[in-house]
PyMOL Python script that loads the backbone (N, CA, C, O; Angstrom):
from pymol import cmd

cmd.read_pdbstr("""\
ATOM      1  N   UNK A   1       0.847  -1.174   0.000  1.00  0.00           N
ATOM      2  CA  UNK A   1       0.000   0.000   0.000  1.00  0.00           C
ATOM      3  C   UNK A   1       0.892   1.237   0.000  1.00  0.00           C
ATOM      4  O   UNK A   1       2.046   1.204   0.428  1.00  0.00           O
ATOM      5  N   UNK A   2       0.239   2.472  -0.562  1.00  0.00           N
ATOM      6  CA  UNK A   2       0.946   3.544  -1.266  1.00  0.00           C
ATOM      7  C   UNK A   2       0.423   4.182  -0.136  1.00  0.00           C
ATOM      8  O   UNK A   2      -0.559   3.737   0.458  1.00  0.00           O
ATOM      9  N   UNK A   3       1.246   5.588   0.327  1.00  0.00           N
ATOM     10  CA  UNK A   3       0.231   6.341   0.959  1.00  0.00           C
ATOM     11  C   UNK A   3       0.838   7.721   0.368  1.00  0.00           C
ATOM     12  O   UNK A   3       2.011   8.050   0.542  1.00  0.00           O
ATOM     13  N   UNK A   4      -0.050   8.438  -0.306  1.00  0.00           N
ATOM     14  CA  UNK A   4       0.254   9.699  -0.512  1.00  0.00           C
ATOM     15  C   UNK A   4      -0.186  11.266  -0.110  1.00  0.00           C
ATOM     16  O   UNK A   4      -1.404  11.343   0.050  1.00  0.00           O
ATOM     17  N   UNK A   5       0.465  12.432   0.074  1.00  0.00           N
ATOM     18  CA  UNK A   5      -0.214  13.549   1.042  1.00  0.00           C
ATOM     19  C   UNK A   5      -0.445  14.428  -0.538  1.00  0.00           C
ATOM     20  O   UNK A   5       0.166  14.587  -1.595  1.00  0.00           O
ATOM     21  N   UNK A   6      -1.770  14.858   0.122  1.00  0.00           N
ATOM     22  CA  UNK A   6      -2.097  16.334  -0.900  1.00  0.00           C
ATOM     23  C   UNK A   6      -2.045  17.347  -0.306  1.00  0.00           C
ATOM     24  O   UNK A   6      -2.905  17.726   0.490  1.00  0.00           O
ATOM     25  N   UNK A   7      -0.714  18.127  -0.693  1.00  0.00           N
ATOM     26  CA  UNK A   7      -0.990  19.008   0.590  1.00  0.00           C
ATOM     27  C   UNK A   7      -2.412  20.237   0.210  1.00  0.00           C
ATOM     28  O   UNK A   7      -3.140  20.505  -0.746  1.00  0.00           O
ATOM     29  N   UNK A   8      -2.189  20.722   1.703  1.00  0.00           N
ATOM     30  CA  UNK A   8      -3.264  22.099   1.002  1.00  0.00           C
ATOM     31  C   UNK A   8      -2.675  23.192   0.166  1.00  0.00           C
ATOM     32  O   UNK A   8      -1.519  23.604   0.268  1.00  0.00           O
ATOM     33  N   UNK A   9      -3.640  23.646  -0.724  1.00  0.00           N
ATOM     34  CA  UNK A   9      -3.524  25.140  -1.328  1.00  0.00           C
ATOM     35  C   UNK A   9      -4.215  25.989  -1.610  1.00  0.00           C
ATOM     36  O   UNK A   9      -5.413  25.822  -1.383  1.00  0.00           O
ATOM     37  N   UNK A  10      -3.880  26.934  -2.068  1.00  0.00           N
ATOM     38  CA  UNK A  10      -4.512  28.032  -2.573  1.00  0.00           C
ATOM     39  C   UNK A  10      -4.942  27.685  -4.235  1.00  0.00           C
ATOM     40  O   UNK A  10      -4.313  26.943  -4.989  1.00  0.00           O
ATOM     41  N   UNK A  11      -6.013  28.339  -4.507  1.00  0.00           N
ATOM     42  CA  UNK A  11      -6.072  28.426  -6.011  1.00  0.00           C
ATOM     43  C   UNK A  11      -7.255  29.617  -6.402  1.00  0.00           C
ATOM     44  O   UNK A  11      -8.278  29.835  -5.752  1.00  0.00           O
ATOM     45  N   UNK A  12      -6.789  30.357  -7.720  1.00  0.00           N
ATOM     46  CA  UNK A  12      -7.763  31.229  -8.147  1.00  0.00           C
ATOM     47  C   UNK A  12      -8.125  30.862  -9.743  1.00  0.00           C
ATOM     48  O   UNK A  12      -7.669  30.532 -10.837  1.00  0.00           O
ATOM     49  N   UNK A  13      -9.162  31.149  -9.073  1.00  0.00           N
ATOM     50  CA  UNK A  13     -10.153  30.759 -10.712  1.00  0.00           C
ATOM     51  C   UNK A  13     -10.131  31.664 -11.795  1.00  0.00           C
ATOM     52  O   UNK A  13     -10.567  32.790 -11.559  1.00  0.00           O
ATOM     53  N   UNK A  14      -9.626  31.364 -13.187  1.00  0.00           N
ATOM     54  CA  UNK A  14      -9.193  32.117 -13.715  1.00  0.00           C
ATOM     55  C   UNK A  14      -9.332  32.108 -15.209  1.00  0.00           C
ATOM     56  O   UNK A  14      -8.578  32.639 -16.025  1.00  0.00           O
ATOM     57  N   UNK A  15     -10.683  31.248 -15.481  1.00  0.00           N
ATOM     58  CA  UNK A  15     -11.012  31.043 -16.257  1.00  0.00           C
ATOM     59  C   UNK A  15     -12.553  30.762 -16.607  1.00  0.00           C
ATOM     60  O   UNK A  15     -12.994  30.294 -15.557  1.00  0.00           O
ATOM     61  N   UNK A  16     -13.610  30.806 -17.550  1.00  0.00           N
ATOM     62  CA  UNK A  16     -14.653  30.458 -17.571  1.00  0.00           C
ATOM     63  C   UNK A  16     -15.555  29.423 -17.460  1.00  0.00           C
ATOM     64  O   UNK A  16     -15.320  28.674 -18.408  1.00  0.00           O
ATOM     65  N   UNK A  17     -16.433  29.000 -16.824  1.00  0.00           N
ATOM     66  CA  UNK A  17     -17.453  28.109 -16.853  1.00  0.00           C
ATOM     67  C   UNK A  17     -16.296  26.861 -15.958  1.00  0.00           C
ATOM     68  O   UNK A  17     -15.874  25.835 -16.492  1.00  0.00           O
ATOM     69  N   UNK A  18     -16.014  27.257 -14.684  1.00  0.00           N
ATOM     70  CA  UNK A  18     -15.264  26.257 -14.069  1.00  0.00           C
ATOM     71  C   UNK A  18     -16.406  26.073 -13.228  1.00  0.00           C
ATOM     72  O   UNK A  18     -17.307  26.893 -13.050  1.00  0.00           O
ATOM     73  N   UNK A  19     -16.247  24.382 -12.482  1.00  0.00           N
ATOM     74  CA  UNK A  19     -17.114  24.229 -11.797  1.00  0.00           C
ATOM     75  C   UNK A  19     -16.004  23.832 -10.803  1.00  0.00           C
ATOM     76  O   UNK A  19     -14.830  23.944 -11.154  1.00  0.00           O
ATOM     77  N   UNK A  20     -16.480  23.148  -8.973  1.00  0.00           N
ATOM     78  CA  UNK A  20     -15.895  23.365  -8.331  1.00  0.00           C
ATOM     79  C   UNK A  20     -14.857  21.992  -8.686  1.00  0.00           C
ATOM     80  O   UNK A  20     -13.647  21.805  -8.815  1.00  0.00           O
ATOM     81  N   UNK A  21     -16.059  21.213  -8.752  1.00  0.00           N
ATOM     82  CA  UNK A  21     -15.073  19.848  -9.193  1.00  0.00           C
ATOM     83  C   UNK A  21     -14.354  19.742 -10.224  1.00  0.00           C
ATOM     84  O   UNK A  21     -13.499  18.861 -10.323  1.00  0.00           O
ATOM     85  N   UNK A  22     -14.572  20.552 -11.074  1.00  0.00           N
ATOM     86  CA  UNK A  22     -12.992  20.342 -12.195  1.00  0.00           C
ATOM     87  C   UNK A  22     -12.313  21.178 -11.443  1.00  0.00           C
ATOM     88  O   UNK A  22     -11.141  20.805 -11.409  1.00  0.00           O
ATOM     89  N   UNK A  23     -12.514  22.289 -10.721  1.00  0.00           N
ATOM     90  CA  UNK A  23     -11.039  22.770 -10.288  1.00  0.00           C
ATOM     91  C   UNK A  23     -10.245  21.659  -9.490  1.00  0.00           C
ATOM     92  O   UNK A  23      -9.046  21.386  -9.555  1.00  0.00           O
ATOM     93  N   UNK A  24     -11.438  20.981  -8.566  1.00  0.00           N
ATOM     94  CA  UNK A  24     -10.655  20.196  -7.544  1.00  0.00           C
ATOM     95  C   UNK A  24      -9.719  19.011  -8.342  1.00  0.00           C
ATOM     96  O   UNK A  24      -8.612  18.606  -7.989  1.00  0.00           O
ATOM     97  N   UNK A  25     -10.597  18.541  -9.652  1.00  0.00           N
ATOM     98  CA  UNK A  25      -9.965  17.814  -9.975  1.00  0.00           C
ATOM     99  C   UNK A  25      -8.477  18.320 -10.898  1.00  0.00           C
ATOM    100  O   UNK A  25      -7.648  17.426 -11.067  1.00  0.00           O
ATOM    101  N   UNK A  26      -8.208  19.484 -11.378  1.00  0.00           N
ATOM    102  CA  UNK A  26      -7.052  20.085 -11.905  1.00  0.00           C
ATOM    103  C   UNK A  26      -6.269  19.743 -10.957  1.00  0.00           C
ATOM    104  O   UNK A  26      -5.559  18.787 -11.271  1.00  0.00           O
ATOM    105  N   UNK A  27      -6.036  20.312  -9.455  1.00  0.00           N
ATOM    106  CA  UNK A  27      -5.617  20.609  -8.557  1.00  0.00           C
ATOM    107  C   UNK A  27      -4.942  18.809  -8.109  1.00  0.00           C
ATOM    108  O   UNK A  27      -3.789  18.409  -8.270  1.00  0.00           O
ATOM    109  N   UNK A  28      -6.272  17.948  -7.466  1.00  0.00           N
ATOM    110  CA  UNK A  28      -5.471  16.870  -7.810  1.00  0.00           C
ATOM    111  C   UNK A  28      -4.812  15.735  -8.402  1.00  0.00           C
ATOM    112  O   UNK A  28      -4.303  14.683  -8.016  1.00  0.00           O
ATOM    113  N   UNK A  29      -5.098  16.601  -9.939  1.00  0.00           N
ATOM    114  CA  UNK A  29      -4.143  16.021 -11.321  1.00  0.00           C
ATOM    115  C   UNK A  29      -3.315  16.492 -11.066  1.00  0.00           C
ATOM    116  O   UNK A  29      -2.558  15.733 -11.670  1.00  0.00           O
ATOM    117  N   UNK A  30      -2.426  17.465 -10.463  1.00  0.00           N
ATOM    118  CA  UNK A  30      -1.303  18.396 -10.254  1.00  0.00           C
ATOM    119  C   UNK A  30      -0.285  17.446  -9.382  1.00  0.00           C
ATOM    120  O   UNK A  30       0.857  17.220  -9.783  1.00  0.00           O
ATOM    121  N   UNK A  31      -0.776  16.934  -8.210  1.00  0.00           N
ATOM    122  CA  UNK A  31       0.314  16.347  -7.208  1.00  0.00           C
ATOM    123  C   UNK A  31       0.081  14.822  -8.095  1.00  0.00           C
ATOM    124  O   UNK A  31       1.175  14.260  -8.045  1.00  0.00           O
ATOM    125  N   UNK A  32      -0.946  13.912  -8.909  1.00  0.00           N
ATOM    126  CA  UNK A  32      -0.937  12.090  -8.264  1.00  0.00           C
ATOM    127  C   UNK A  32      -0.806  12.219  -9.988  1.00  0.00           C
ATOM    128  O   UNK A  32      -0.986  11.173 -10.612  1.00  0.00           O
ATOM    129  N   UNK A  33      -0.592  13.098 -10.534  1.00  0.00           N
ATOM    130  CA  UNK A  33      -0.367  12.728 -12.282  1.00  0.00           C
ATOM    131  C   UNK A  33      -1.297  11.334 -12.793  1.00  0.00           C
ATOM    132  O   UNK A  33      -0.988  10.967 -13.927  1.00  0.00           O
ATOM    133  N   UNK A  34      -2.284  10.588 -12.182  1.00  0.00           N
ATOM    134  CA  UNK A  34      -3.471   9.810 -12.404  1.00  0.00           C
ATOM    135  C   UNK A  34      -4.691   9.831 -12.427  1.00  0.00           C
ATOM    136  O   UNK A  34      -5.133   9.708 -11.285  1.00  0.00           O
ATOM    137  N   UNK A  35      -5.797   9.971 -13.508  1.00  0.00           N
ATOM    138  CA  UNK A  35      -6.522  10.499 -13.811  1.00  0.00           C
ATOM    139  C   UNK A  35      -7.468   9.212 -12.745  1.00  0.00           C
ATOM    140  O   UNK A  35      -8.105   9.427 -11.713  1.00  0.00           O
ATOM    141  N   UNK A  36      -7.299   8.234 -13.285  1.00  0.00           N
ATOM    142  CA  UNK A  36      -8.051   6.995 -12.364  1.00  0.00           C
ATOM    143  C   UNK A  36      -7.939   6.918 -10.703  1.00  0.00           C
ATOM    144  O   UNK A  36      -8.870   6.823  -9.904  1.00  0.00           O
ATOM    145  N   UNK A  37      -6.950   6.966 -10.515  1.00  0.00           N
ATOM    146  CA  UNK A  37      -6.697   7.702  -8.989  1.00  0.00           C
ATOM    147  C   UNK A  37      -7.330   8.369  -8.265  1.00  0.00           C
ATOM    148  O   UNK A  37      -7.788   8.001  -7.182  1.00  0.00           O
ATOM    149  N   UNK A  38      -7.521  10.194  -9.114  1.00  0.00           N
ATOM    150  CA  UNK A  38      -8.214  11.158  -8.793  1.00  0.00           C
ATOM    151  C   UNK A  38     -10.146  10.727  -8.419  1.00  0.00           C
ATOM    152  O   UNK A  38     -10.903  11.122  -7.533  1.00  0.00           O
ATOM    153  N   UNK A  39     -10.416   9.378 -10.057  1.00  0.00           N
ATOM    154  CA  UNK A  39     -11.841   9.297 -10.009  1.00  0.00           C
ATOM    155  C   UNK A  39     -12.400   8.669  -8.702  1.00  0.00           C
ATOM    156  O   UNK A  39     -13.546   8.676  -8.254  1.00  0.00           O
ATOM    157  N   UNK A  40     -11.139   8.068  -8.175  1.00  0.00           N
ATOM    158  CA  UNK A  40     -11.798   7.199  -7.208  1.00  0.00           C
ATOM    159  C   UNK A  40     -11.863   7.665  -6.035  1.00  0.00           C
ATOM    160  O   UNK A  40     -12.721   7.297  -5.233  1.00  0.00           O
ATOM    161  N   UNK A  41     -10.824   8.670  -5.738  1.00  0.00           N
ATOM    162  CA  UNK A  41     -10.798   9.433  -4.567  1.00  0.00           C
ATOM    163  C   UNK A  41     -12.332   9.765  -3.908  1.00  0.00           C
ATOM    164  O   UNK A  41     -13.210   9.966  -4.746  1.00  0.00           O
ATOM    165  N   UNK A  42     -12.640   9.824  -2.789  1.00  0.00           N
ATOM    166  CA  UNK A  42     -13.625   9.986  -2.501  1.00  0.00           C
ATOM    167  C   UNK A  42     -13.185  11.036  -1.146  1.00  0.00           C
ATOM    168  O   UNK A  42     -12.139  11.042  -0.496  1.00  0.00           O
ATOM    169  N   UNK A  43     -14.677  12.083  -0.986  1.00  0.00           N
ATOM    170  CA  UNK A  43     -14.919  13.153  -0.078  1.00  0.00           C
ATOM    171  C   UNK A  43     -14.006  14.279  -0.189  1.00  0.00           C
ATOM    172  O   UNK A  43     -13.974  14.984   0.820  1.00  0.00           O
ATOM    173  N   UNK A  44     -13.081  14.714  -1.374  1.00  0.00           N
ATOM    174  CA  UNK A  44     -12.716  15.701  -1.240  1.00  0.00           C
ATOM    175  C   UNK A  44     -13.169  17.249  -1.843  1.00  0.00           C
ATOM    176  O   UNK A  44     -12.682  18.375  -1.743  1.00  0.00           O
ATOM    177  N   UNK A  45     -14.184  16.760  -2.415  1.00  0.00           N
ATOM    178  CA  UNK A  45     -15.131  17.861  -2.281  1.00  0.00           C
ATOM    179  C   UNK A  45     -15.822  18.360  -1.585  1.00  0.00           C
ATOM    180  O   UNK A  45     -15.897  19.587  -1.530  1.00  0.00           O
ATOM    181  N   UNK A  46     -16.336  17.784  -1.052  1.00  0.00           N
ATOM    182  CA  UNK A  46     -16.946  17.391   0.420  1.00  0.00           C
ATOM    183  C   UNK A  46     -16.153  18.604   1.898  1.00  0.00           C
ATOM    184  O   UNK A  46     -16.535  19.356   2.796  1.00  0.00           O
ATOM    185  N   UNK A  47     -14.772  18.027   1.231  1.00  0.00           N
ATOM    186  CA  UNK A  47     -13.644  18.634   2.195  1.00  0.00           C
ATOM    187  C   UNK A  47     -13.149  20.211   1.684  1.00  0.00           C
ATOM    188  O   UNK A  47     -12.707  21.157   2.337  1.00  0.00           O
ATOM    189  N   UNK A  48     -13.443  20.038   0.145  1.00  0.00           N
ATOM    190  CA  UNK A  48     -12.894  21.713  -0.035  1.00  0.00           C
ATOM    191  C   UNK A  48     -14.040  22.613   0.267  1.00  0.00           C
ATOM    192  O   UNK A  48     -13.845  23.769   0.645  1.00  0.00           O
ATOM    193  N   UNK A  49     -15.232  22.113   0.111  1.00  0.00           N
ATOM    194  CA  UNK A  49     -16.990  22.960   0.596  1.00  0.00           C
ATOM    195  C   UNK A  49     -16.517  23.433   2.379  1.00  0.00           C
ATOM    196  O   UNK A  49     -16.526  24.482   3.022  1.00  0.00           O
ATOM    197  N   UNK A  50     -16.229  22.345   2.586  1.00  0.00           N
ATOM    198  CA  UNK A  50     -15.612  22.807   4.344  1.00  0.00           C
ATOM    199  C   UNK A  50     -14.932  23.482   4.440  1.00  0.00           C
ATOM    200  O   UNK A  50     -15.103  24.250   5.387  1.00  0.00           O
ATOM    201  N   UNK A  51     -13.832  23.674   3.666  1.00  0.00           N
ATOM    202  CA  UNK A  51     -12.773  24.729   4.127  1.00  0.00           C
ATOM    203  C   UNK A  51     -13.024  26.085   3.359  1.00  0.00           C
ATOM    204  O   UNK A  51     -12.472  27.185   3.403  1.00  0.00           O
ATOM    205  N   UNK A  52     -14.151  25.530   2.586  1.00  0.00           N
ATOM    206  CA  UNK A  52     -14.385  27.372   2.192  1.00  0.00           C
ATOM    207  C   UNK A  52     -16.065  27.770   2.320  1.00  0.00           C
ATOM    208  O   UNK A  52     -16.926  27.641   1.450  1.00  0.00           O
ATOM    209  N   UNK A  53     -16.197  28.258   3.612  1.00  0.00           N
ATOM    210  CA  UNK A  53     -17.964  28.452   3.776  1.00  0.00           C
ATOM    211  C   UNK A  53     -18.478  29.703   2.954  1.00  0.00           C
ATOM    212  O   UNK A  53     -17.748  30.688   2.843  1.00  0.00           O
ATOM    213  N   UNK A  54     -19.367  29.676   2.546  1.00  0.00           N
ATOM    214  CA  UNK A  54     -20.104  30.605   1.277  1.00  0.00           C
ATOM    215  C   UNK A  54     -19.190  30.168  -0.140  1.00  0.00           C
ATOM    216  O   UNK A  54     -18.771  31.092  -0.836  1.00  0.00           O
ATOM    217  N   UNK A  55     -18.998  29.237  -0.401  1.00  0.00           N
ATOM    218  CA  UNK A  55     -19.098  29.227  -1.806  1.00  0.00           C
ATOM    219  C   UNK A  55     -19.773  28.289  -3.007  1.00  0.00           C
ATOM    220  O   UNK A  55     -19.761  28.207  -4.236  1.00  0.00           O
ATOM    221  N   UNK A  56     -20.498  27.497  -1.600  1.00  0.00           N
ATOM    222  CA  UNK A  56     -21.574  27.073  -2.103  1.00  0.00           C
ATOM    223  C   UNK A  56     -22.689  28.073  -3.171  1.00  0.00           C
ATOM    224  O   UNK A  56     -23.026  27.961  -4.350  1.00  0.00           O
ATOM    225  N   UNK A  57     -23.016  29.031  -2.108  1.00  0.00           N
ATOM    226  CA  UNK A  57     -23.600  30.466  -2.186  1.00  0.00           C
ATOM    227  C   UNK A  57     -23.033  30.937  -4.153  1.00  0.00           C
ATOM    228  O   UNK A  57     -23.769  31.534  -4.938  1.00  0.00           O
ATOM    229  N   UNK A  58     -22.068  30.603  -4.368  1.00  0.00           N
ATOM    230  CA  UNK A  58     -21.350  31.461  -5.506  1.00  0.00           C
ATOM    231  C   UNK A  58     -22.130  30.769  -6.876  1.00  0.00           C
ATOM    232  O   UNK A  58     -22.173  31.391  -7.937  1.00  0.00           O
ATOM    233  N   UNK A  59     -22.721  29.448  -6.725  1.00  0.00           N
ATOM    234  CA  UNK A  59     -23.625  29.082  -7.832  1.00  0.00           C
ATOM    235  C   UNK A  59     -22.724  27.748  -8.431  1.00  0.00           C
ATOM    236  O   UNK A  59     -21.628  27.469  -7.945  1.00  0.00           O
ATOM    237  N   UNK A  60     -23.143  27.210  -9.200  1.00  0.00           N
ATOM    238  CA  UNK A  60     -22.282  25.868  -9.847  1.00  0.00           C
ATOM    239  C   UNK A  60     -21.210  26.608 -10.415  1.00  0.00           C
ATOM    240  O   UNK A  60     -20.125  26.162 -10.044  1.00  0.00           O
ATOM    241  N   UNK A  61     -21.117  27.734 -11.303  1.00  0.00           N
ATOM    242  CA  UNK A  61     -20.020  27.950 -12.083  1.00  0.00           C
ATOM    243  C   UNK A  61     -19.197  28.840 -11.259  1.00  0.00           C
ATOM    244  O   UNK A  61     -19.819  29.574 -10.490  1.00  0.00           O
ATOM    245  N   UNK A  62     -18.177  28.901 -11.268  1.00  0.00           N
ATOM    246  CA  UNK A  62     -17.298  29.399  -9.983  1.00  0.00           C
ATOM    247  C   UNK A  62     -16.898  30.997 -10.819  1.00  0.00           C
ATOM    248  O   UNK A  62     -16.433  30.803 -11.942  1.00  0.00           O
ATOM    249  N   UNK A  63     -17.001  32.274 -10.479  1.00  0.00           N
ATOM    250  CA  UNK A  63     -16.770  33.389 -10.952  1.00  0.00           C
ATOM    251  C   UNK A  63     -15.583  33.816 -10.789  1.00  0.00           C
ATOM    252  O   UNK A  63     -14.977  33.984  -9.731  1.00  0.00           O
ATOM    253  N   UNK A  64     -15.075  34.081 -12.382  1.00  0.00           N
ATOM    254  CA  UNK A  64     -13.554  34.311 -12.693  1.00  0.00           C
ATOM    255  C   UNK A  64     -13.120  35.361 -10.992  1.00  0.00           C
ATOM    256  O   UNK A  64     -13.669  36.283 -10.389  1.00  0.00           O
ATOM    257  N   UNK A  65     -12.030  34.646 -10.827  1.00  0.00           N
ATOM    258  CA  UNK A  65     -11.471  35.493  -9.327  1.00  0.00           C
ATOM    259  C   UNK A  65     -11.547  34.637  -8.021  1.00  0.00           C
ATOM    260  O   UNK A  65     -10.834  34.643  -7.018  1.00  0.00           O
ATOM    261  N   UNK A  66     -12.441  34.038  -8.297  1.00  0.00           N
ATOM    262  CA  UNK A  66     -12.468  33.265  -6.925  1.00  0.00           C
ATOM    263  C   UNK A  66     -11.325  32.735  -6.633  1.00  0.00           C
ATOM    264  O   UNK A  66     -10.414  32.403  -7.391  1.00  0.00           O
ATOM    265  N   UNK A  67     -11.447  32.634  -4.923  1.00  0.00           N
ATOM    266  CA  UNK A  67      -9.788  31.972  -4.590  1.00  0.00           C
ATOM    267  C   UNK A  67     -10.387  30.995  -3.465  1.00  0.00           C
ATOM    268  O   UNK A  67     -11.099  31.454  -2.572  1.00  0.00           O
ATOM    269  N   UNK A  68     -10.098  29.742  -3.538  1.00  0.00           N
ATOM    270  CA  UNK A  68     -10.557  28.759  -3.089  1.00  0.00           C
ATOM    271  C   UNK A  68      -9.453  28.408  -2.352  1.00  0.00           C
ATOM    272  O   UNK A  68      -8.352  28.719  -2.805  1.00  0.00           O
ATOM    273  N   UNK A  69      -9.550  27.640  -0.983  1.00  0.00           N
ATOM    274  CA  UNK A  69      -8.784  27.167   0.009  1.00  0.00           C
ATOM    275  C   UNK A  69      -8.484  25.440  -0.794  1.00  0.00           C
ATOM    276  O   UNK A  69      -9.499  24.788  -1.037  1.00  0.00           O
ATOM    277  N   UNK A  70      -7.501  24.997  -1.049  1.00  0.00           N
ATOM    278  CA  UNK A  70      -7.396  23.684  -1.454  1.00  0.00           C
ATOM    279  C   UNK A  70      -6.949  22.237  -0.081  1.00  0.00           C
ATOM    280  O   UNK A  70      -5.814  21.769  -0.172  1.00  0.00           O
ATOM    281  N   UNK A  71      -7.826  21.710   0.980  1.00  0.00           N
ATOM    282  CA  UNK A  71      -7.852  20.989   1.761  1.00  0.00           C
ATOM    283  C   UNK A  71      -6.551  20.353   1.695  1.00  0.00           C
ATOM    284  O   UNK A  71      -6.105  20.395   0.549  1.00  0.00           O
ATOM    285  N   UNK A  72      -5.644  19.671   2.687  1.00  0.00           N
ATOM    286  CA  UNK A  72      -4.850  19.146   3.100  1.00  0.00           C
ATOM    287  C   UNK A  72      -5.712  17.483   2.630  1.00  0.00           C
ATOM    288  O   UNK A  72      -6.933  17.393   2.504  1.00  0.00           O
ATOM    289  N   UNK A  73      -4.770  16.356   2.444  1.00  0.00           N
ATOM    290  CA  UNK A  73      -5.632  15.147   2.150  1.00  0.00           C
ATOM    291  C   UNK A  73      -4.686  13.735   2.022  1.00  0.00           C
ATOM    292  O   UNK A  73      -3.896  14.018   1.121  1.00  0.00           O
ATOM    293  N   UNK A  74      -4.508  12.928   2.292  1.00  0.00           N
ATOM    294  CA  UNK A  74      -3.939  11.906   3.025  1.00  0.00           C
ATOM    295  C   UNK A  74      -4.810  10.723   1.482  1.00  0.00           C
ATOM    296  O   UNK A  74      -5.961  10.831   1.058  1.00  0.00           O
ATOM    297  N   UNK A  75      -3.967   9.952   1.121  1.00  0.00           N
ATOM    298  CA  UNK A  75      -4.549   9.322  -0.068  1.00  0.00           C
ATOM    299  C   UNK A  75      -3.580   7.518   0.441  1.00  0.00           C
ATOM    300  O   UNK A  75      -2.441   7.221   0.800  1.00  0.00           O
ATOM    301  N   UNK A  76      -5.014   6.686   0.146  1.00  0.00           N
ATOM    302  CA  UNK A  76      -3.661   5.510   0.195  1.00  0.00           C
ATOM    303  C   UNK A  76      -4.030   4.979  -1.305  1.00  0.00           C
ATOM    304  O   UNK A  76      -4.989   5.430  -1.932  1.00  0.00           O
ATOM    305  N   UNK A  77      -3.269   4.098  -1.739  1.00  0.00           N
ATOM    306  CA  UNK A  77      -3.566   3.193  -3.118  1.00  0.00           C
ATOM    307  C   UNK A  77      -2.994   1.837  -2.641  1.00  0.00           C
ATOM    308  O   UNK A  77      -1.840   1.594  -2.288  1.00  0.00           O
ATOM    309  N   UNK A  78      -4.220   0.886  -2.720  1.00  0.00           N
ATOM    310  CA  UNK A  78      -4.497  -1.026  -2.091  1.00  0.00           C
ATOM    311  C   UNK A  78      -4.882  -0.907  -2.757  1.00  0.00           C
ATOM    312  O   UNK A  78      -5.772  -0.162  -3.167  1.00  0.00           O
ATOM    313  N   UNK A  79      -3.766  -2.335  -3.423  1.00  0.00           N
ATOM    314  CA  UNK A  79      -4.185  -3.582  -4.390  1.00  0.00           C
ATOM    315  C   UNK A  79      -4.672  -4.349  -4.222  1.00  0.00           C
ATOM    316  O   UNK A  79      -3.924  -5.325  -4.171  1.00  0.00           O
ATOM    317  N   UNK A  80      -6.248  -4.713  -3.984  1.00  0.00           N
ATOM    318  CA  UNK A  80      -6.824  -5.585  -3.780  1.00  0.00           C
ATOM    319  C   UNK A  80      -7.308  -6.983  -4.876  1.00  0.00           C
ATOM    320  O   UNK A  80      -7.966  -7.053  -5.914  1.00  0.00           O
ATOM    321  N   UNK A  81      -6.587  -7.985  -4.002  1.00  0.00           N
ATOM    322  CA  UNK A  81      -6.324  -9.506  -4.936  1.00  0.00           C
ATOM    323  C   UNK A  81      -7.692 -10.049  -5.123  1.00  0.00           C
ATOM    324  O   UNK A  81      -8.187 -10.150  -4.000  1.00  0.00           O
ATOM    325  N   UNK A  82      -8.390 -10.378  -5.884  1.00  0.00           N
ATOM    326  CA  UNK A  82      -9.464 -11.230  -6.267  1.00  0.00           C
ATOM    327  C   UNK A  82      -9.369 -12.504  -6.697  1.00  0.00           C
ATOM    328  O   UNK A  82      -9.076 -12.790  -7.858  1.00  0.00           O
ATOM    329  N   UNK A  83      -9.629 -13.413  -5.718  1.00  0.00           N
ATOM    330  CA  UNK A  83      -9.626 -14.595  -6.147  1.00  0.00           C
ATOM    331  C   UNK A  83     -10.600 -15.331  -6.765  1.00  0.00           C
ATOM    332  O   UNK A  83     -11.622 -15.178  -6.096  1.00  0.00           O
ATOM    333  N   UNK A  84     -10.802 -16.015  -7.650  1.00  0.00           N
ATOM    334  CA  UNK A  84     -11.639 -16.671  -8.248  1.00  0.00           C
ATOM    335  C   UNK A  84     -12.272 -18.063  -7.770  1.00  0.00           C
ATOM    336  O   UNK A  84     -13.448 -18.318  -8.029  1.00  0.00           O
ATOM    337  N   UNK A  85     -11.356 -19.068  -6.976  1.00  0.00           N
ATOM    338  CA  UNK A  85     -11.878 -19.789  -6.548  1.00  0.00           C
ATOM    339  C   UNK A  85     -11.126 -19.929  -5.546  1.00  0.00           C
ATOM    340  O   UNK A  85      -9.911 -19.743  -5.611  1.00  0.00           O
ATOM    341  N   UNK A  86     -11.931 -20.382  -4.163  1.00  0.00           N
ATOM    342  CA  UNK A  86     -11.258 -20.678  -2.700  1.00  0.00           C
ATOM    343  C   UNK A  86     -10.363 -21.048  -2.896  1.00  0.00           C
ATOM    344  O   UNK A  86      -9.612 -21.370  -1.975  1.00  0.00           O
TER     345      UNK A  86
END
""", "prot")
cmd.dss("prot")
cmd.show_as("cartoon", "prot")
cmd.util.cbc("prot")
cmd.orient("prot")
């Protein structure tokens, strides 16, 4: 088992028709360079809504300027063996 840190950051939005989850997901295409990785990750949206209160409030498309807090995040990757017969 892998264990990898995301750290936290900063980020500003700086472009059109971003939503929160492609930023999040830019952000952690940036540190794990794995697109499959990222899909499976679970609750870190969840976790960047927490660390930034009212931007729910800002609507699905995130308005050029925004600066979003990017959560701290702890990742493992298990290879889980499947056996076929006992």
């Amino acid at each position: 088992m892998t264990v990898r840190l995301i750290p936290a950051g900063t980020i500003t939005v700086d472009l059109e028709d971003v939503t929160l989850d492609l930023a999040c997901y830019d952000y952690l295409m940036q540190w794990t360079g794995d697109r499959i990785q990222v899909a499976k990750l679970k609750g870190y949206l969840e976790a960047t809504y927490a660390a930034n209160p009212g931007l729910a409030r800002l609507g699905l498309v995130l308005p050029r300027g925004t600066v979003i807090s990017m959560p701290e995040m702890t990742i493992s990757t298990e290879i889980k063996t499947v056996r076929l017969w006992s």
